[in-house]
MARBA-3410 file (N, C-alpha, C, O; in Angstrom, 1 decimal):
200
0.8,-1.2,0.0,0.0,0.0,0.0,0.9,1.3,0.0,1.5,1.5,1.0 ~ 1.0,1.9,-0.9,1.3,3.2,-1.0,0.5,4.1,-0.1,-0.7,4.3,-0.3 ~ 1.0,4.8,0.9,0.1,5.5,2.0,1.1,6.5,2.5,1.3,6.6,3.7 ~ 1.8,7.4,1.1,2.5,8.4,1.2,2.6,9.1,0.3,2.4,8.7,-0.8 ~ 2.7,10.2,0.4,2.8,11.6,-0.8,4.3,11.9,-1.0,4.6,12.3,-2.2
4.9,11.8,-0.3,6.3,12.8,-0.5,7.1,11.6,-0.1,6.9,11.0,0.9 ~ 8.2,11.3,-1.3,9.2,10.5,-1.3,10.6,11.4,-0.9,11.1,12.3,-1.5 ~ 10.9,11.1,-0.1,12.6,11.8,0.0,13.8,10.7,-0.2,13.9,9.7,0.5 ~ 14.5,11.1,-1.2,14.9,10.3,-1.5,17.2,10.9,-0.9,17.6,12.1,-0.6 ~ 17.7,10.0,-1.0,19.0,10.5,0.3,20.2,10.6,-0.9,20.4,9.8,-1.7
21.0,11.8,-0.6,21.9,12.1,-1.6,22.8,12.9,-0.5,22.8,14.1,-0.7 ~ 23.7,12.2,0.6,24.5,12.5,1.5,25.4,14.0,1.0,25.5,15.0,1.8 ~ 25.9,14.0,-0.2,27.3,14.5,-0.5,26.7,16.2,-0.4,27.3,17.1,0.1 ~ 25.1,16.3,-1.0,24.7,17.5,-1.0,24.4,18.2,0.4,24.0,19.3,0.5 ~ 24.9,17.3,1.5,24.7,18.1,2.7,26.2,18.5,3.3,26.4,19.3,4.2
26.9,18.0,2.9,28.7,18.5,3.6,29.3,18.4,2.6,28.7,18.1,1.6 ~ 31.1,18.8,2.6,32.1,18.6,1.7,32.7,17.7,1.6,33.3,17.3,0.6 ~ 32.7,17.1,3.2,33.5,16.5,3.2,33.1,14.7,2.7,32.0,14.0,2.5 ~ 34.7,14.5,2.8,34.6,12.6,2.4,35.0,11.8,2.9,35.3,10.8,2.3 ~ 35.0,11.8,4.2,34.9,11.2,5.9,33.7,10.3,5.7,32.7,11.0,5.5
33.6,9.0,5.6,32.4,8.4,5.7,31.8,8.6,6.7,30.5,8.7,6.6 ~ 32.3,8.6,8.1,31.5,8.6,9.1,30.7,9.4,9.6,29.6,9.1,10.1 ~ 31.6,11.2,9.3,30.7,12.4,9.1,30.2,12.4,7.9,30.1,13.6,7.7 ~ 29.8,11.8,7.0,29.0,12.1,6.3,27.5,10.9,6.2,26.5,11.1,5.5 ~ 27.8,9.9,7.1,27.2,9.2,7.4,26.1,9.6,8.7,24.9,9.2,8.9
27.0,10.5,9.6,26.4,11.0,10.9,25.2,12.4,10.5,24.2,12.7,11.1 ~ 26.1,13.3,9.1,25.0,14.3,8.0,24.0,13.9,7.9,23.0,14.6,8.2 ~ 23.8,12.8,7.4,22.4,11.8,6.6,21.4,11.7,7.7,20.3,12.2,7.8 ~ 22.1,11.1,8.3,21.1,10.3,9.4,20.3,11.7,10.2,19.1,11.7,10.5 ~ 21.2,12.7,10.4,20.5,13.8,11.5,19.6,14.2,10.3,18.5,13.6,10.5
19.5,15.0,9.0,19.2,15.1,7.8,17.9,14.6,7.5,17.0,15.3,7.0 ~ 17.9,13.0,7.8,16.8,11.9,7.5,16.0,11.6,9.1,15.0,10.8,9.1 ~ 16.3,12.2,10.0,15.6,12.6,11.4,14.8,13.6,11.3,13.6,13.5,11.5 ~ 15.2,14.4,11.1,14.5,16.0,11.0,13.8,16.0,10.3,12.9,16.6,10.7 ~ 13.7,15.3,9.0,12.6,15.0,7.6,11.4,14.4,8.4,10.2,14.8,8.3
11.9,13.3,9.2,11.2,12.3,9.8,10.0,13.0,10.9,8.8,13.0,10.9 ~ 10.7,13.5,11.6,9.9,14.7,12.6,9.1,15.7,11.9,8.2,16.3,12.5 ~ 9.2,15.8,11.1,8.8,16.8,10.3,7.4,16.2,9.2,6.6,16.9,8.5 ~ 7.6,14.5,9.6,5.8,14.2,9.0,6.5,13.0,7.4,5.8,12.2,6.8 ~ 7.8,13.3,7.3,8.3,12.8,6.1,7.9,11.3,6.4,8.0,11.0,7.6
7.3,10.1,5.4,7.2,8.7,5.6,7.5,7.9,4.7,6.9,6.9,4.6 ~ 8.4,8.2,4.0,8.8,7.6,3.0,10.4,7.8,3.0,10.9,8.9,2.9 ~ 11.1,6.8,3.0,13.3,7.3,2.5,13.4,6.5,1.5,13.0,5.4,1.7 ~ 13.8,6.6,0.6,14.8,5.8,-0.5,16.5,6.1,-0.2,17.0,7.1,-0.7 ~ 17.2,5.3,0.5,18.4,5.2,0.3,19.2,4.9,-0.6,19.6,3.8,-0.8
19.6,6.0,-1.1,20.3,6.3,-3.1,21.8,6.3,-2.8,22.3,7.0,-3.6 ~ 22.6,5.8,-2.2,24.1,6.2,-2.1,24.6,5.2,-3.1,24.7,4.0,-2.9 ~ 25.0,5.7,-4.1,25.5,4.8,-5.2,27.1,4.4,-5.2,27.5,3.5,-5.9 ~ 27.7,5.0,-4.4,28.8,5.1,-4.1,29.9,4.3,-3.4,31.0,3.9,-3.7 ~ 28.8,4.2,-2.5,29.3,3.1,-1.3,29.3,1.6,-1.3,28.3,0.9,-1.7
30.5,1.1,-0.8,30.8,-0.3,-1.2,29.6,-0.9,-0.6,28.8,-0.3,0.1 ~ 29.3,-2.1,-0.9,28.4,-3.3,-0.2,28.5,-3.0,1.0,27.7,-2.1,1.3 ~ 29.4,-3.5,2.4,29.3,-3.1,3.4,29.1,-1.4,3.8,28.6,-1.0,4.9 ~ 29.3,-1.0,3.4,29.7,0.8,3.6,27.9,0.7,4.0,27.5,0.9,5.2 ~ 26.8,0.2,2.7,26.0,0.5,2.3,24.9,-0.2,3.3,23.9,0.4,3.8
25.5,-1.6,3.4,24.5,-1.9,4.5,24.4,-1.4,5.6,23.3,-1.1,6.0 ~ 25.5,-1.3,6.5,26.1,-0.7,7.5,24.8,1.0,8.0,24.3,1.5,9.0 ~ 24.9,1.3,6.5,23.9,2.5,6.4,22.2,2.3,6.4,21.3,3.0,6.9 ~ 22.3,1.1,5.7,21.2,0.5,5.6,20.7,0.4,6.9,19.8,1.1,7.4 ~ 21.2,-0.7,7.6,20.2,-0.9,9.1,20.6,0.0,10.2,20.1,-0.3,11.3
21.3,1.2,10.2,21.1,2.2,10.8,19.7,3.4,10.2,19.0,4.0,11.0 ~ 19.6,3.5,9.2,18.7,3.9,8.5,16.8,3.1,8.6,15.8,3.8,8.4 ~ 16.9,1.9,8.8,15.8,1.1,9.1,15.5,1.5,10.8,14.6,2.0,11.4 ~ 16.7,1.1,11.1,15.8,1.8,12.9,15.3,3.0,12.8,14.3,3.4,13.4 ~ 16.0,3.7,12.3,15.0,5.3,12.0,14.0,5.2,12.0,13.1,5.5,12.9
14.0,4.6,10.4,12.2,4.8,9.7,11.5,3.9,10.7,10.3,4.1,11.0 ~ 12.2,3.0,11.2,10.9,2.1,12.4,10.5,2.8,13.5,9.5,2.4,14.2 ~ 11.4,3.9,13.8,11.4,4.6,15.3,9.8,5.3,14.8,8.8,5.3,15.4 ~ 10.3,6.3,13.2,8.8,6.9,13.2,8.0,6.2,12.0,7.8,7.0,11.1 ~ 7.6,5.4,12.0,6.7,4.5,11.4,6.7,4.8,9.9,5.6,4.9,9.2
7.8,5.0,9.5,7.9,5.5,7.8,8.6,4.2,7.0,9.3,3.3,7.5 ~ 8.3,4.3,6.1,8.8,3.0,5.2,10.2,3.4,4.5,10.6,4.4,4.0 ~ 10.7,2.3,4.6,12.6,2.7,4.0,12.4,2.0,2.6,11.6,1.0,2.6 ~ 13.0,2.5,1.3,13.2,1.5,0.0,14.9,2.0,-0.1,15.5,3.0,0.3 ~ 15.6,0.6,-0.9,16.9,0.9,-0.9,16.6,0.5,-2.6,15.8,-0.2,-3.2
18.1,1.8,-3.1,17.7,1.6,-4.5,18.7,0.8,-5.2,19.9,0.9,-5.3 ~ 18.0,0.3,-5.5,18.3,-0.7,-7.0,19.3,-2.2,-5.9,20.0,-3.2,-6.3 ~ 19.1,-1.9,-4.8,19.8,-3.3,-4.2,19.2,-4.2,-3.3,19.3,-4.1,-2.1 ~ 18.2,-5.6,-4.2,17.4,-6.1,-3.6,17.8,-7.2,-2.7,16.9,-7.9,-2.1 ~ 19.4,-7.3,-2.4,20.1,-8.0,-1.6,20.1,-7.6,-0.1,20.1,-8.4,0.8
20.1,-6.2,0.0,20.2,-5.3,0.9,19.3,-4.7,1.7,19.3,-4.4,2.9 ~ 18.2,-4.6,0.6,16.9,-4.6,1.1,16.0,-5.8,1.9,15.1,-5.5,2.7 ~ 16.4,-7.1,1.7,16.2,-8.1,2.5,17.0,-8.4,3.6,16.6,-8.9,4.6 ~ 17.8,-8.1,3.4,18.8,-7.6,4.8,18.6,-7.5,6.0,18.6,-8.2,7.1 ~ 18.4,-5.8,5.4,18.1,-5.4,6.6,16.2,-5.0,6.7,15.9,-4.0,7.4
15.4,-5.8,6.2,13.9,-6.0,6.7,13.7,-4.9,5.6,12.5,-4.7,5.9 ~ 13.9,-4.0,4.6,13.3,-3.1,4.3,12.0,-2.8,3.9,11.4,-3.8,4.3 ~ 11.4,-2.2,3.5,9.7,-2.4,3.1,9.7,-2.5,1.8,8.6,-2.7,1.4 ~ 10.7,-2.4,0.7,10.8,-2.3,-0.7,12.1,-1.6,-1.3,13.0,-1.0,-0.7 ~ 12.0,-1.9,-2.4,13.4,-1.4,-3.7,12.7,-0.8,-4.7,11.7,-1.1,-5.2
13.7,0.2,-4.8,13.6,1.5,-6.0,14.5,1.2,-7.1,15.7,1.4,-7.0 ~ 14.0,0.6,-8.2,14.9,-0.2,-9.1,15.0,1.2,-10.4,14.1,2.1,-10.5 ~ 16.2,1.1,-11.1,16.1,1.9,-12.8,15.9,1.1,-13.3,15.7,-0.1,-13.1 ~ 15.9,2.1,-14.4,16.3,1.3,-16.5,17.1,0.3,-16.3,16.9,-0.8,-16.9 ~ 18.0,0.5,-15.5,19.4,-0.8,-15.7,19.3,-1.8,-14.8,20.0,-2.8,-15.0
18.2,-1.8,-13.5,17.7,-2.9,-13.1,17.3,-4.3,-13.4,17.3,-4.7,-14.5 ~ 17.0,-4.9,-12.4,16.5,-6.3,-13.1,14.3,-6.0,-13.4,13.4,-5.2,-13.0 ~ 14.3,-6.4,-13.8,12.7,-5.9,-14.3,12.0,-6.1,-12.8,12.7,-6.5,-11.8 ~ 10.4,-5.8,-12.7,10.2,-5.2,-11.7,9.6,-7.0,-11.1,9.6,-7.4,-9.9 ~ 9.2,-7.7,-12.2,8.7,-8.9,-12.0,9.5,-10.1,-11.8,9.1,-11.1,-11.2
10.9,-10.0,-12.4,11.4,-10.8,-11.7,12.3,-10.1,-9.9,13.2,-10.7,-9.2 ~ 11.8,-9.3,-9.7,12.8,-9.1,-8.3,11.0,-9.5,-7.4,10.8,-9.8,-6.2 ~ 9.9,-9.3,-8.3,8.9,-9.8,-7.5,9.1,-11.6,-7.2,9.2,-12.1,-6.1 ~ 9.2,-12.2,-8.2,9.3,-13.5,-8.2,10.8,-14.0,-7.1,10.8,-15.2,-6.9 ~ 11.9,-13.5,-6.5,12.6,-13.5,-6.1,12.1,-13.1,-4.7,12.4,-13.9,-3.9
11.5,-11.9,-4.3,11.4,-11.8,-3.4,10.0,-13.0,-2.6,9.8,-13.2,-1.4 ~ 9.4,-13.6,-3.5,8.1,-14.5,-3.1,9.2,-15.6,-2.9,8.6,-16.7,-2.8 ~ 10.5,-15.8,-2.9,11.2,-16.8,-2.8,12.1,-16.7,-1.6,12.4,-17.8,-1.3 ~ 12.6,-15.5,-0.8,13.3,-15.4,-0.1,12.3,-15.1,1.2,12.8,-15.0,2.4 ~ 10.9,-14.9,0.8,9.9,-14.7,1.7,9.0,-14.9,2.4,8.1,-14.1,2.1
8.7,-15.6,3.4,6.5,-16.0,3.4,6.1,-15.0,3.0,6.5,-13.8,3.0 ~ 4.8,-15.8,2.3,3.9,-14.6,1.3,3.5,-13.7,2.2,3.2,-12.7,1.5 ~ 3.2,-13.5,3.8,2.8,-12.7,4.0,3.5,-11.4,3.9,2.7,-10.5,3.7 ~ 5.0,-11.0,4.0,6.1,-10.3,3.9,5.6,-10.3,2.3,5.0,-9.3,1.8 ~ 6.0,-11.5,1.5,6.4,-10.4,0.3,5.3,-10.3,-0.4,5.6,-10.3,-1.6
4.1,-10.2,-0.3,3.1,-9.3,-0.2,3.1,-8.2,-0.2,2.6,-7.4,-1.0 ~ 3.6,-7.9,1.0,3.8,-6.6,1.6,4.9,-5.5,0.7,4.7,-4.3,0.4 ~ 6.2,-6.5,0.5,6.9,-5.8,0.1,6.9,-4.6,-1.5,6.9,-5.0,-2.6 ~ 6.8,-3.8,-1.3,7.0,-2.8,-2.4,8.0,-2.6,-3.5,9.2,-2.9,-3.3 ~ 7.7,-2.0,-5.0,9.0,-2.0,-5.6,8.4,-0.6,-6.9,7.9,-0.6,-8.0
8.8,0.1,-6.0,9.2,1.5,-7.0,10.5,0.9,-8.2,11.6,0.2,-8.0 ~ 9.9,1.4,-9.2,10.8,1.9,-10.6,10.7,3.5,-11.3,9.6,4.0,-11.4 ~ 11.9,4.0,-11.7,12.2,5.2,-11.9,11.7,5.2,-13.5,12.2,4.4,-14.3 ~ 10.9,5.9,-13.8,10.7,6.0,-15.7,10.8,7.3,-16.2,10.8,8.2,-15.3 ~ 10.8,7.6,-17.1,11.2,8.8,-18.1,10.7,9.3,-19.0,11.0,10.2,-19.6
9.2,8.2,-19.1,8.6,8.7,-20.7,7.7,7.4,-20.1,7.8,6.7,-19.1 ~ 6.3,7.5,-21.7,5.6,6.6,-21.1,5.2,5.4,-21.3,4.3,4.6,-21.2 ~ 6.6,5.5,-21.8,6.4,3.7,-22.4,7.2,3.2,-21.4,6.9,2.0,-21.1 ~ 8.4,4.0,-20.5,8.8,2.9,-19.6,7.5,2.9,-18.3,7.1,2.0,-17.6 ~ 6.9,4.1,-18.2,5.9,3.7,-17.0,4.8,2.5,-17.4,4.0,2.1,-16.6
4.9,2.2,-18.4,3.6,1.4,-18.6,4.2,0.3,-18.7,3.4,-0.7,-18.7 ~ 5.7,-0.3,-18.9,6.7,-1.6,-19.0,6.9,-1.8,-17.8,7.1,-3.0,-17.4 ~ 6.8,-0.7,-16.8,7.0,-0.7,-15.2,5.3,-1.5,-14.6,5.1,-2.5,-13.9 ~ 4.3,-0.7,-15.0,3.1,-0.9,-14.8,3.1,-2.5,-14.9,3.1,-3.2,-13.8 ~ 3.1,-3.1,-16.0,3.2,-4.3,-16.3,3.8,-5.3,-16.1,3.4,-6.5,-16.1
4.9,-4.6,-15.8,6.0,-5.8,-15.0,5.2,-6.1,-13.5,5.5,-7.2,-13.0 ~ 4.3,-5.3,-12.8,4.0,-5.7,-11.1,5.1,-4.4,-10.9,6.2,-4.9,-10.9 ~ 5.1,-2.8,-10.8,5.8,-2.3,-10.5,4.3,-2.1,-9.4,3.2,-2.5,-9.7 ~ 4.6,-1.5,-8.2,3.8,-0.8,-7.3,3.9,1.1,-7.4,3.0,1.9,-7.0 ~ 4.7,1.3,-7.9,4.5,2.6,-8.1,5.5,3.1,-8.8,6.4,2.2,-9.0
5.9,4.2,-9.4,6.7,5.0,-10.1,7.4,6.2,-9.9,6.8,7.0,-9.2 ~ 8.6,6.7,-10.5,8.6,8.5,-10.5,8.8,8.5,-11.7,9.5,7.6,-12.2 ~ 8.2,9.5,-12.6,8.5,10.4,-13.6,9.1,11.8,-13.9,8.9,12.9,-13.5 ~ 10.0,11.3,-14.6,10.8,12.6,-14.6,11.9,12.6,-15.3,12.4,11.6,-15.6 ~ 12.5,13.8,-15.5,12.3,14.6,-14.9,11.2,15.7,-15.3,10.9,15.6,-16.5
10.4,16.9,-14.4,9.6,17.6,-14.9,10.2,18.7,-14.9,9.4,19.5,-15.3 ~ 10.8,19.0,-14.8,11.7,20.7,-14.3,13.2,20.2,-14.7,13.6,19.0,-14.6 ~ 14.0,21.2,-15.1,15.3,21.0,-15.2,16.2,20.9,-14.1,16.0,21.5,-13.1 ~ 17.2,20.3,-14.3,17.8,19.7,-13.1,19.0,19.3,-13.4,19.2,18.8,-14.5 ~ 20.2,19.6,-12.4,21.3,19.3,-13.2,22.0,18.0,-12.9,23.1,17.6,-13.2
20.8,17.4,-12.1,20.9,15.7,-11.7,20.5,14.9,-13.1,21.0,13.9,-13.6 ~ 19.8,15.4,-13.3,18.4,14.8,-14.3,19.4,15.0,-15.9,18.9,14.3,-16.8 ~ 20.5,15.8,-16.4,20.6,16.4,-17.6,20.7,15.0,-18.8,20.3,15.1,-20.0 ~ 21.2,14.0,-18.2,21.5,12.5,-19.1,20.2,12.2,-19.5,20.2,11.2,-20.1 ~ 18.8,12.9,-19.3,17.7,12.4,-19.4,17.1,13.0,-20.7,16.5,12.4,-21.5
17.2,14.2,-20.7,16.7,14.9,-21.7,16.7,15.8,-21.3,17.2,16.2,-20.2 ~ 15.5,17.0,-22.5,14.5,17.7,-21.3,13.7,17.4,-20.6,13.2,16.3,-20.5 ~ 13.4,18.6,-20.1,12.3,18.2,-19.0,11.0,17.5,-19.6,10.8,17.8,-20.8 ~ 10.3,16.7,-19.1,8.8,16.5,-19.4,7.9,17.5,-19.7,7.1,17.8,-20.6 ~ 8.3,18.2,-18.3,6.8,19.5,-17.9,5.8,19.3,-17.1,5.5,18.1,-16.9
5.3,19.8,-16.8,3.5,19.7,-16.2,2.7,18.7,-17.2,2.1,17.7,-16.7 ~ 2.6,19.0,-18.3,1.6,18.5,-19.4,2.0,17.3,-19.7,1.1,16.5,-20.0 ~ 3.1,16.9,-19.8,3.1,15.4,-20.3,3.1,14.9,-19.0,2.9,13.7,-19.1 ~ 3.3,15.3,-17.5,3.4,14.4,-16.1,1.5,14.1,-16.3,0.9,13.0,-16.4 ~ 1.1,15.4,-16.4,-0.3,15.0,-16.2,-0.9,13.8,-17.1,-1.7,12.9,-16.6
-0.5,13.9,-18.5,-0.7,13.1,-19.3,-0.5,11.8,-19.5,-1.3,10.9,-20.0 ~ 0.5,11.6,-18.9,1.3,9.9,-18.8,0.3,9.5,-16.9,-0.1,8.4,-16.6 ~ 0.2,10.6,-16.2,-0.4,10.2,-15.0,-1.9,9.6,-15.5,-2.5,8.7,-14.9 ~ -2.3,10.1,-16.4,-3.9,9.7,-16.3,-3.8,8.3,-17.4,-4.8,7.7,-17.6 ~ -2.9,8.0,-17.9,-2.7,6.8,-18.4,-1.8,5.2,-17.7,-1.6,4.1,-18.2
-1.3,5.8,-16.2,-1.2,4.7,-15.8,-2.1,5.0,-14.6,-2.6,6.1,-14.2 ~ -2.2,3.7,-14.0,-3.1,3.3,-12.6,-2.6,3.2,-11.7,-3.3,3.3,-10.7 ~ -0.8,3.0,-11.5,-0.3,2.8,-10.3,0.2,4.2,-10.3,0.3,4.9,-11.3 ~ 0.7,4.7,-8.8,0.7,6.0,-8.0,2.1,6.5,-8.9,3.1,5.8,-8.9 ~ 2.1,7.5,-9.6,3.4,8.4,-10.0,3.1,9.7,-9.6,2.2,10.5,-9.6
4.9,9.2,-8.7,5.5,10.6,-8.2,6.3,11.1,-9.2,7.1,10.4,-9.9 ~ 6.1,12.2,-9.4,7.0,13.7,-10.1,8.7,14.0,-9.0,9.0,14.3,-7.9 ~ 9.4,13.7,-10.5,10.5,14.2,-9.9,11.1,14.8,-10.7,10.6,15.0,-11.8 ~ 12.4,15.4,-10.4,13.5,16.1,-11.1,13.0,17.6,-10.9,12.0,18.0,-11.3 ~ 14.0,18.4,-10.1,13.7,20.0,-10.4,12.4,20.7,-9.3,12.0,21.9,-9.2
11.9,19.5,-8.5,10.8,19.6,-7.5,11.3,20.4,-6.3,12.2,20.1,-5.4 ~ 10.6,21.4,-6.5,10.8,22.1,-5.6,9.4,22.6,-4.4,8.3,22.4,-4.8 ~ 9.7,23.2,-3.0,8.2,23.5,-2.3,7.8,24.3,-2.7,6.7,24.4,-2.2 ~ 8.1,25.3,-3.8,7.6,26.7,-4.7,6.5,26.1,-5.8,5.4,26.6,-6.2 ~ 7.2,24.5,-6.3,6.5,24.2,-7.4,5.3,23.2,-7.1,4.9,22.6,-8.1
4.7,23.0,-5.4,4.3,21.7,-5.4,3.1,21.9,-5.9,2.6,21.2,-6.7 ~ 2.6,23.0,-5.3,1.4,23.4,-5.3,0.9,23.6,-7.0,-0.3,23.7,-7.1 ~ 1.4,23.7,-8.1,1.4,23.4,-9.5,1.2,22.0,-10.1,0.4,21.6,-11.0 ~ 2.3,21.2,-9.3,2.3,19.6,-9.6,0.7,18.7,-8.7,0.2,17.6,-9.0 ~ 0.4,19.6,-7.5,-1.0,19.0,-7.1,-2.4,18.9,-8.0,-3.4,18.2,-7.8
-2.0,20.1,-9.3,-2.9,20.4,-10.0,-3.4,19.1,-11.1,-4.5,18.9,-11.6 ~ -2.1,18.4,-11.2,-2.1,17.5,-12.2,-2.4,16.1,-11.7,-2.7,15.9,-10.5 ~ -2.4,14.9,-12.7,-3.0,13.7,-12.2,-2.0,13.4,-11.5,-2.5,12.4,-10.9 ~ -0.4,13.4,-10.8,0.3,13.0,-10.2,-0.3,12.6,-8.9,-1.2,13.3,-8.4 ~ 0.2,11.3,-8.2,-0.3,11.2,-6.7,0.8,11.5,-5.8,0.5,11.4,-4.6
1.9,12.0,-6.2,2.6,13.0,-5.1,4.2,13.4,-5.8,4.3,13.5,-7.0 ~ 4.7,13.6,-5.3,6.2,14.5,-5.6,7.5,13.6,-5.0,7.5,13.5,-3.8 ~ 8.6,13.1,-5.5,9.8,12.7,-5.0,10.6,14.1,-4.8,10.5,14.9,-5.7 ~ 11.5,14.3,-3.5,12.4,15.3,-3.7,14.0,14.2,-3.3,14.0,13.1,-2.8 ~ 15.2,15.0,-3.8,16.3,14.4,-2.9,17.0,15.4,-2.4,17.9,15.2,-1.6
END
């Protein structure tokens, strides 16, 4: 069950300079507290960076969080990691394994009542991958980017408002709006069929 609006998604480096793992590890977590306090129920843990251990290490410090305030953690694109450490779901890309077989894997590593449960966001860009997402058993989506972004530039341009709206009323499962999302622009993106907003 998707039973959130606002995805925040974790991108450590944008909060310090430095490259101390541990202070930049100790950044996140206060970062992803305050979010938390503040009503956030949703984390995707994005650190692309960090070795396997580095990442789990982060991972189940990161899961007691979201358990402390009852928000759901997804780790992206690592469904090893995500079983791990208990997570509620994986935020898979383009370059992932499709959304149906990490479903079929996780009904394998799981009692049905868990992977049931478990969730699996995929990231799309246009609307043929949200509807290959749709199809595969994705549970929900982001689109994007909608706004320019100098995260987002390998993507294209922007979508816009008009095609988020557009691709939203053609799929069924929940797409969040991303890329360039800002608190100035939400109130624009509520206008449209989107069911909420990713920020990182």
């Amino acid at each position: 069950m998707i039973d959130f609006k606002l995805y925040l998604i974790t991108d450590r480096k944008q909060l310090t300079k430095t490259s101390h793992f541990s202070l930049l590890t100790s950044h996140l977590l206060t970062a992803v507290r305050q979010a938390l306090k503040g009503g956030v129920k949703a984390i995707q843990l994005r650190e692309k960076d960090l070795s396997t251990r580095e990442l789990l290490r982060l991972a189940y410090k990161m899961r007691k969080l979201t358990k402390k305030y009852n928000a759901k953690l997804f780790i992206n694109d690592r469904l090893d990691i995500a079983l791990a450490v208990e997570a509620d779901g994986v935020h898979l890309t383009q370059n992932s394994i499709p959304a149906d077989a990490v479903r079929k894997a996780v009904h394998a590593c799981l009692p049905d009542r868990q992977a049931s449960r478990f969730l699996i966001g995929v990231s799309t860009h246009s609307l043929k991958e949200a509807k290959e997402a749709e199809r595969a058993g994705a549970d929900f989506i982001t689109l994007g980017p909608i706004y320019r972004t100098p995260s987002k530039l390998k993507y294209g341009s922007p979508l816009g408002i008009d095609t988020l709206r557009e691709i939203s009323k053609k799929i069924k499962i929940p797409v969040f709006a991303i890329g360039g999302v800002k608190s100035s622009r939400i109130k624009d993106l509520k206008k449209t069929e989107a069911y909420g907003v990713a920020m990182i």
